[in-house]
N, CA and C of each residue as an Amber inpcrd file, in Angstrom:
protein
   414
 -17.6580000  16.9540000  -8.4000000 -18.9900000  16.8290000  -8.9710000
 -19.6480000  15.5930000  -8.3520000 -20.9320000  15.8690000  -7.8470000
 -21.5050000  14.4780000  -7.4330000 -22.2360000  13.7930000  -8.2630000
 -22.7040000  12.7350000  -7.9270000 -23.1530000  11.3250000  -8.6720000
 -24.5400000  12.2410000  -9.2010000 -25.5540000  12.5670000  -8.5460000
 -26.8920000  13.3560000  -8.9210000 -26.4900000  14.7110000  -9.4650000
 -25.2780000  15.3290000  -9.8170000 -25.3940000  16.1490000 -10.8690000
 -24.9940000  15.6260000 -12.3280000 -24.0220000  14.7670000 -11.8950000
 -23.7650000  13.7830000 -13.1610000 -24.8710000  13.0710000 -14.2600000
 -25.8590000  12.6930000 -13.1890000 -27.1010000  11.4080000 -13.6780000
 -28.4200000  13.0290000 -14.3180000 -28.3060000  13.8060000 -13.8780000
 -28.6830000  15.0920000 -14.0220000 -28.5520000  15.3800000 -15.3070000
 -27.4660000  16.3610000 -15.7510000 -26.8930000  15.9560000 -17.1490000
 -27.0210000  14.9970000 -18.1240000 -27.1140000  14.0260000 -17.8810000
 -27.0220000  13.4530000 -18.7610000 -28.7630000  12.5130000 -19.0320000
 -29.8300000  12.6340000 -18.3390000 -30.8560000  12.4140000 -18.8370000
 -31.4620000  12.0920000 -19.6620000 -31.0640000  13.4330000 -20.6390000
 -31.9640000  13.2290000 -21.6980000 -30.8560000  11.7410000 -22.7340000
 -29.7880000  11.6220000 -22.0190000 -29.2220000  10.1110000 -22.4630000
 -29.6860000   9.2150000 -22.2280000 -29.8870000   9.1370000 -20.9700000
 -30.2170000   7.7160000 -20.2980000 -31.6400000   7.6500000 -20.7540000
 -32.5500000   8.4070000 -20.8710000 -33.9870000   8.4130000 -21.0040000
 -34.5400000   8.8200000 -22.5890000 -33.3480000   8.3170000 -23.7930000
 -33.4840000   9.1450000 -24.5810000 -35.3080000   9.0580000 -25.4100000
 -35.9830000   9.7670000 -25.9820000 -36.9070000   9.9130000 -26.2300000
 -38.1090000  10.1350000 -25.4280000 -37.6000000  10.6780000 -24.6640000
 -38.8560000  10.5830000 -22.9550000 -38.4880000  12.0290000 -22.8760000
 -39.9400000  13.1290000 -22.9460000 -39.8310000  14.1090000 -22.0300000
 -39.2340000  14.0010000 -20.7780000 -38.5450000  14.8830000 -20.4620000
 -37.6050000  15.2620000 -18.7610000 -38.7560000  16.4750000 -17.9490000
 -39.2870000  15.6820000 -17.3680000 -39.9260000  17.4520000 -16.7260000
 -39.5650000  17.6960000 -15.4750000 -39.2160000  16.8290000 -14.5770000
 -37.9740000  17.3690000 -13.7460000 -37.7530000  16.3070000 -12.8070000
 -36.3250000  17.0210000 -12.0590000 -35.3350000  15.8870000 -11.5260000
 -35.1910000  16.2150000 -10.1070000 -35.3110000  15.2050000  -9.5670000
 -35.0530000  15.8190000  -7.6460000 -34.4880000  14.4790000  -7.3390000
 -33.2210000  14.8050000  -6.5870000 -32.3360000  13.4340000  -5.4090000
 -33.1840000  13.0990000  -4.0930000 -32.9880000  12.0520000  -3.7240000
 -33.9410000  11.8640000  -2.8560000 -32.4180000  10.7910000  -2.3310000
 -32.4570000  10.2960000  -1.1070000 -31.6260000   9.4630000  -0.6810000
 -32.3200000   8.6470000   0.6610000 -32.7090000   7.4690000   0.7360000
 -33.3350000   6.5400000   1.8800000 -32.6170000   5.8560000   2.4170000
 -32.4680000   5.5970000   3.6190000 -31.4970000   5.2300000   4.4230000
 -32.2530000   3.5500000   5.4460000 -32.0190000   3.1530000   5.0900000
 -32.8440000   2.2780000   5.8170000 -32.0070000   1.2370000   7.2780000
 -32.6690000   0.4720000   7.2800000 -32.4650000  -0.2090000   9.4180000
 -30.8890000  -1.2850000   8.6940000 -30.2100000  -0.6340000   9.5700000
 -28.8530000  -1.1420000   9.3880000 -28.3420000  -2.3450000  10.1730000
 -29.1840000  -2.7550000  10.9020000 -28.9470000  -3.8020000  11.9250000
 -29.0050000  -5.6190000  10.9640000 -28.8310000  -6.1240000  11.5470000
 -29.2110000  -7.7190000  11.0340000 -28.0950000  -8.7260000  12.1060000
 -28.8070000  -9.6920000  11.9410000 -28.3090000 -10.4430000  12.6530000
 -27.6790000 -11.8180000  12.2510000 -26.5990000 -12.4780000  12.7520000
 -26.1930000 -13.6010000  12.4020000 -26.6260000 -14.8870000  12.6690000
 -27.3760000 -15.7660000  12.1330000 -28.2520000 -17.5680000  12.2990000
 -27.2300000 -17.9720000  11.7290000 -26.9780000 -18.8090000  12.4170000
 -25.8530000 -20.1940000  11.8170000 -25.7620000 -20.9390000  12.1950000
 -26.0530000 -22.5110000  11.3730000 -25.4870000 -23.2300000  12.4990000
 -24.2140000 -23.9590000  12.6320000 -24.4640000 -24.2240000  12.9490000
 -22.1910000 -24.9320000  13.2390000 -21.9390000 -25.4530000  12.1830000
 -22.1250000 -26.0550000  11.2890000 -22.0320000 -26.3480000  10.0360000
 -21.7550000 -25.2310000   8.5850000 -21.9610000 -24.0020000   9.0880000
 -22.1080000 -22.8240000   7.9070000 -20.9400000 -22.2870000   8.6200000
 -20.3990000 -21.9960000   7.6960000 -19.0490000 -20.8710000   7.2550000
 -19.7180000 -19.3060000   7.5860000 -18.4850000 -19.0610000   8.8420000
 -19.1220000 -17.2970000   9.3840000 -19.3330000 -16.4960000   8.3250000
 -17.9470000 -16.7990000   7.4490000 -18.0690000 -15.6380000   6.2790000
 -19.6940000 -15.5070000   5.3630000 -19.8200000 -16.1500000   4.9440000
 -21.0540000 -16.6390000   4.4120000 -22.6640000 -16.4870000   5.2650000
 -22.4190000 -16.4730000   6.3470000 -23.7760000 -16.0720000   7.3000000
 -23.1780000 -14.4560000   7.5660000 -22.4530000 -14.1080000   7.3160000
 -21.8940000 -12.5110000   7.6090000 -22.7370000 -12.0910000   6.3200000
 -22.4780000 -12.3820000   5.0640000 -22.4460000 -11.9950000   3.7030000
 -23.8970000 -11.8930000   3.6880000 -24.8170000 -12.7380000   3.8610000
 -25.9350000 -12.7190000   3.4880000 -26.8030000 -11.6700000   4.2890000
 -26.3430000 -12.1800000   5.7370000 -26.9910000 -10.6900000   6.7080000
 -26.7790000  -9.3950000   5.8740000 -25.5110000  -9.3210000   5.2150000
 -25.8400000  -7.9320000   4.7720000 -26.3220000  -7.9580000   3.5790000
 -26.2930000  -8.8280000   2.5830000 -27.5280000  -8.6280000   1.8250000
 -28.7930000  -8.5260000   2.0360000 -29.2820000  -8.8760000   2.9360000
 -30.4690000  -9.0570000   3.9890000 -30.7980000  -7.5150000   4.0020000
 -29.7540000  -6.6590000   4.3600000 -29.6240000  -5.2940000   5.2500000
 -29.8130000  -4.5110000   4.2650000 -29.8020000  -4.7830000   2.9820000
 -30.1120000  -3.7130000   1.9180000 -31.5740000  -3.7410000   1.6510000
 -32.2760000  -4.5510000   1.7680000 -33.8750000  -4.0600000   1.9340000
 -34.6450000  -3.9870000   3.2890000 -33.8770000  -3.5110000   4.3810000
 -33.8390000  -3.1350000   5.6730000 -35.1740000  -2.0180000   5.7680000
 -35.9700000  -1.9170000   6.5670000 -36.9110000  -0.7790000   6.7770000
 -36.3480000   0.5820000   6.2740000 -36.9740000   1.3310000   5.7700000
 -36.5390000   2.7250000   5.5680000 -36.8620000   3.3690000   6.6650000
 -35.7630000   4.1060000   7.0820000 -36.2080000   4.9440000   8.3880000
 -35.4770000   6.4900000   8.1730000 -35.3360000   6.9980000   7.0380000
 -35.0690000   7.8610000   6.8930000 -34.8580000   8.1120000   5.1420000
 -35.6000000   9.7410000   4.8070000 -35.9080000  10.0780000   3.7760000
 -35.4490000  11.6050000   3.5400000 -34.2520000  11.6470000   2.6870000
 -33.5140000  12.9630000   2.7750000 -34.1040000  13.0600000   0.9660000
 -34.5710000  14.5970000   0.7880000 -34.9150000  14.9320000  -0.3880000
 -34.7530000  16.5520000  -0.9830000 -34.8680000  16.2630000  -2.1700000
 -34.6700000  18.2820000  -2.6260000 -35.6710000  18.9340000  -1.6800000
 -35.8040000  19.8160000  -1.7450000 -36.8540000  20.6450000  -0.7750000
 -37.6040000  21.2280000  -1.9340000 -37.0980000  21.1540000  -3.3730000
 -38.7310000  21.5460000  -4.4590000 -39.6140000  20.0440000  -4.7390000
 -39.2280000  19.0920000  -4.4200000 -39.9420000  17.6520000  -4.5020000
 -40.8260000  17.9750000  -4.3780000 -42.0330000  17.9410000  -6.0330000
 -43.1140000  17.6210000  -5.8240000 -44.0120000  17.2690000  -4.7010000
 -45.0320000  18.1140000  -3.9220000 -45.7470000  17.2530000  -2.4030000
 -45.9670000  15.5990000  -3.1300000 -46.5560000  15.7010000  -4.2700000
 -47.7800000  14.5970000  -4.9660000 -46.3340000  13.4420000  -4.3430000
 -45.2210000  13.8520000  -5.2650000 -44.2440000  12.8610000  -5.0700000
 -43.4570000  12.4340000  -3.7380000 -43.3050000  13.5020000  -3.0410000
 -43.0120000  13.2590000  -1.6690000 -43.8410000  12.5040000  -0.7190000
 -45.6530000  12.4430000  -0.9000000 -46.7440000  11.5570000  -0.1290000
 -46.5320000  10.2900000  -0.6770000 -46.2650000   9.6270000  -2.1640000
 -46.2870000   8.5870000  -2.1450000 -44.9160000   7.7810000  -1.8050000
 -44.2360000   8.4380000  -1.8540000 -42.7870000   8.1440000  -1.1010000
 -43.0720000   7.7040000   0.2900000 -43.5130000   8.4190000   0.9870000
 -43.6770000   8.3840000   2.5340000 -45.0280000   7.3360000   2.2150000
 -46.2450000   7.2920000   1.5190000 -46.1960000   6.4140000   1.7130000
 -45.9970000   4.7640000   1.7480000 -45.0520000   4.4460000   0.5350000
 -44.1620000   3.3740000  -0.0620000 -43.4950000   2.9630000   0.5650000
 -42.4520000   3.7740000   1.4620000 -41.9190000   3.5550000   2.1450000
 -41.9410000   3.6330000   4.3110000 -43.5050000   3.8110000   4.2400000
 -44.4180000   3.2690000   5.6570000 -43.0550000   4.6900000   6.3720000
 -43.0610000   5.6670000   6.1080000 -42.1070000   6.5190000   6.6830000
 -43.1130000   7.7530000   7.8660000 -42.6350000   8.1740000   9.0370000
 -43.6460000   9.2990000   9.4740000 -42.9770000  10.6690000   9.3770000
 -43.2730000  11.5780000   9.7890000 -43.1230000  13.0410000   8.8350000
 -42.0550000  13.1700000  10.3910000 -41.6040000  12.5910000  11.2720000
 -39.8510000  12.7100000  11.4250000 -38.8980000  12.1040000  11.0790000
 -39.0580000  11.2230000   9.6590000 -38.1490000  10.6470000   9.5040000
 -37.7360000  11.6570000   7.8910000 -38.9200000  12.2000000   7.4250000
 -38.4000000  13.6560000   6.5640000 -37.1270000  14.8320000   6.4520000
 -36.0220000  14.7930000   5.6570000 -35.0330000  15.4200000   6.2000000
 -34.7600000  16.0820000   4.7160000 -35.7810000  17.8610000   4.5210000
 -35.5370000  18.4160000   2.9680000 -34.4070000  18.9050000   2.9080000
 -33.8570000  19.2080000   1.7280000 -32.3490000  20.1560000   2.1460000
 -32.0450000  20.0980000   0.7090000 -31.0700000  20.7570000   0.2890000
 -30.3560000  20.5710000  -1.1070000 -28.7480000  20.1620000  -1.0440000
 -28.8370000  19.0010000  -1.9560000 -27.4300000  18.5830000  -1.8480000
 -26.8550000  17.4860000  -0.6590000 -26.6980000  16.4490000  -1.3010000
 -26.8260000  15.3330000  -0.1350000 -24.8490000  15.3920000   0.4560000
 -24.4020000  15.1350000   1.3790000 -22.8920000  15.1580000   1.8170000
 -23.2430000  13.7630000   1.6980000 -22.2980000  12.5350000   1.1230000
 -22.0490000  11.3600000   1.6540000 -20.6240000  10.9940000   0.9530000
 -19.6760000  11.7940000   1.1670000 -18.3300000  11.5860000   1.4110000
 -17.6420000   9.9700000   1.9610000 -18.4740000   9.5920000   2.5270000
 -17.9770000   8.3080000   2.6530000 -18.1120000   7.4650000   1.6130000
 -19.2350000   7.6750000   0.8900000 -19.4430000   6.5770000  -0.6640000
 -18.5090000   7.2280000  -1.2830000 -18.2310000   8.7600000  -1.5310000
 -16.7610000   8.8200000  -2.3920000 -15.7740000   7.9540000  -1.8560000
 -15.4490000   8.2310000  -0.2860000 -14.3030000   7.2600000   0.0890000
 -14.1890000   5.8840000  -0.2890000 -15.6360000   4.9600000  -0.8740000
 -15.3710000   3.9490000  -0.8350000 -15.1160000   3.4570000  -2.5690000
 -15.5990000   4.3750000  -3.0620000 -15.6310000   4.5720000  -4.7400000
 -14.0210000   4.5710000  -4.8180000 -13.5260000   5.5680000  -4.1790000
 -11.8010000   5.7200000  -4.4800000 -10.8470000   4.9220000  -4.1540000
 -11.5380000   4.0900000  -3.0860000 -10.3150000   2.7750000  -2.3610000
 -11.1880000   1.3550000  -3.7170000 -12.1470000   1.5850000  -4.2560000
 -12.3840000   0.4350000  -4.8750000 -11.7560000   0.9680000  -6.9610000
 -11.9180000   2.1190000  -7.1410000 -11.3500000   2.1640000  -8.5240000
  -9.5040000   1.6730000  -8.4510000  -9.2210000   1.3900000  -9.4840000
  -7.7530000   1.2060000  -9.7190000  -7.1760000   1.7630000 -10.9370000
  -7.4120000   3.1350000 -10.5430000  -6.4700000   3.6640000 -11.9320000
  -5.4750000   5.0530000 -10.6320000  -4.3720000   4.6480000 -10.6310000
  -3.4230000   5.6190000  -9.8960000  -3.5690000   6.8480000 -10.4610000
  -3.5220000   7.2260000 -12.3170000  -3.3400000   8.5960000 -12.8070000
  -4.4790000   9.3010000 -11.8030000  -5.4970000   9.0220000 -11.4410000
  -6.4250000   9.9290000 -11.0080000  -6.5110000   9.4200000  -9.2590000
  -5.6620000   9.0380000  -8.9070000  -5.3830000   9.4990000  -7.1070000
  -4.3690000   9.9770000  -7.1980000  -4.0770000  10.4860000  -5.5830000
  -3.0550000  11.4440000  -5.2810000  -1.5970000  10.5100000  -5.2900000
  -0.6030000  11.0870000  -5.3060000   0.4100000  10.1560000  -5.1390000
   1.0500000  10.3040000  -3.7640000   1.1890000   9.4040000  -3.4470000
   1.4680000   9.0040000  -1.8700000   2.8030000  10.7990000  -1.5740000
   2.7080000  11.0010000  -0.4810000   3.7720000  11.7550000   0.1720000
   4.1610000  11.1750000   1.5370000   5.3020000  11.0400000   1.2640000
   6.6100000  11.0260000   2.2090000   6.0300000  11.8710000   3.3460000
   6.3420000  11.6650000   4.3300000   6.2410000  12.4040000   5.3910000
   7.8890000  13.4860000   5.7490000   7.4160000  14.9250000   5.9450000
   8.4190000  15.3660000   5.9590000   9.4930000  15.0810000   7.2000000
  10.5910000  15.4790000   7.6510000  11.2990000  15.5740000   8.5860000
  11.1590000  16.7310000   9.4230000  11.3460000  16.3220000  10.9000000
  11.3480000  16.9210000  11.5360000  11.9870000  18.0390000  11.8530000
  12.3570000  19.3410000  11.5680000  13.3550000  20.3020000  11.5660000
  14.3400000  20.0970000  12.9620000  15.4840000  19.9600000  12.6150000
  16.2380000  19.8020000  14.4770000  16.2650000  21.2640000  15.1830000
  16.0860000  20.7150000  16.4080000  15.9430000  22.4520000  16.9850000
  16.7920000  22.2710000  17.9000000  17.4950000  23.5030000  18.3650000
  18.3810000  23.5220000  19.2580000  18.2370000  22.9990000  20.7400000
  19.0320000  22.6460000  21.5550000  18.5520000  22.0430000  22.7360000
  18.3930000  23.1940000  24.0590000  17.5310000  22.8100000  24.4500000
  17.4990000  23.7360000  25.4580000  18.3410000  23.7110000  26.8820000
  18.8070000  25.0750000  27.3830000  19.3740000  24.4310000  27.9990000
  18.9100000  24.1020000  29.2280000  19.5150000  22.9570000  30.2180000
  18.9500000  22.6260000  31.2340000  18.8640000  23.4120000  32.2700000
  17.7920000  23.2800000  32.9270000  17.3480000  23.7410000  33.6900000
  17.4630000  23.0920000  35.7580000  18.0860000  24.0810000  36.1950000
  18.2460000  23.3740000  37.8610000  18.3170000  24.3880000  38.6810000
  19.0150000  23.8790000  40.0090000  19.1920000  25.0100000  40.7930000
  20.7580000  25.6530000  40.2400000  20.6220000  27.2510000  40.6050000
  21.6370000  28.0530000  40.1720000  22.9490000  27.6360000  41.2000000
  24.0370000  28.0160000  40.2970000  25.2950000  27.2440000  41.1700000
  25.7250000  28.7650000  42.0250000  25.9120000  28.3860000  43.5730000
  26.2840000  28.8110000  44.2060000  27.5050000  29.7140000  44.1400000
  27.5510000  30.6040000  44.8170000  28.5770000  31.6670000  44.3110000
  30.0050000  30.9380000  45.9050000  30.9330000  31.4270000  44.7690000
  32.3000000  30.1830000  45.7410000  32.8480000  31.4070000  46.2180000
């Protein structure tokens, strides 16, 4: 189950006393780059850290959304976010398998991961036999 069918469901919780008149995922991807200033005096870790806080309000350069998204709501999106109509990507159902991956290496409850497997053994197989020139007849 993903995160936007979850937040879906449960709405009329989070929003309790608020008409719901409808729900669309939208996902923005913005400029992933940044760069490191330091000067010899600052700790790398720490000029690393901030660049990427930096990197989370990065340009939006990409806008993946339901494909029933309201137009009204989709124009002020694009234009909020200074986006041009190729950086538009409609579709249903976002894949980002990697935020699961990172959700699952950061929770710590084992009952709900897999439990490690052993790697099996190799079955032994018979040897073949060698191969040369045929022995001469005596």
């Amino acid at each position: 189950m993903l995160l936007e069918d979850v937040l879906r469901d449960h709405l009329p919780r989070l929003y309790h006393g608020f008409e719901i008149t409808s729900c669309h995922a939208i996902r923005v991807t913005r400029d992933a780059e940044f760069g490191i200033s330091r000067r010899r005096d600052e700790d790398l870790m720490m000029s690393i850290e901030q660049g990427i806080r930096q990197r989370r309000m990065g340009d939006a350069v990409r806008l993946q959304y339901d494909a029933d998204l309201p137009k009204d709501v989709l124009a002020q999106l694009v234009d909020e976010l200074e986006l041009e109509t190729e950086d538009l990507y409609a579709g249903t159902g976002f894949t980002a398998f990697t935020d699961l991956f990172q959700l699952y290496s950061a929770v710590n409850l084992p009952r709900l991961k897999d439990k490690p497997q052993p790697p099996l053994a190799e079955p032994r197989r018979a040897k073949p036999p060698l191969l040369g020139p045929e022995p001469s007849p005596a």
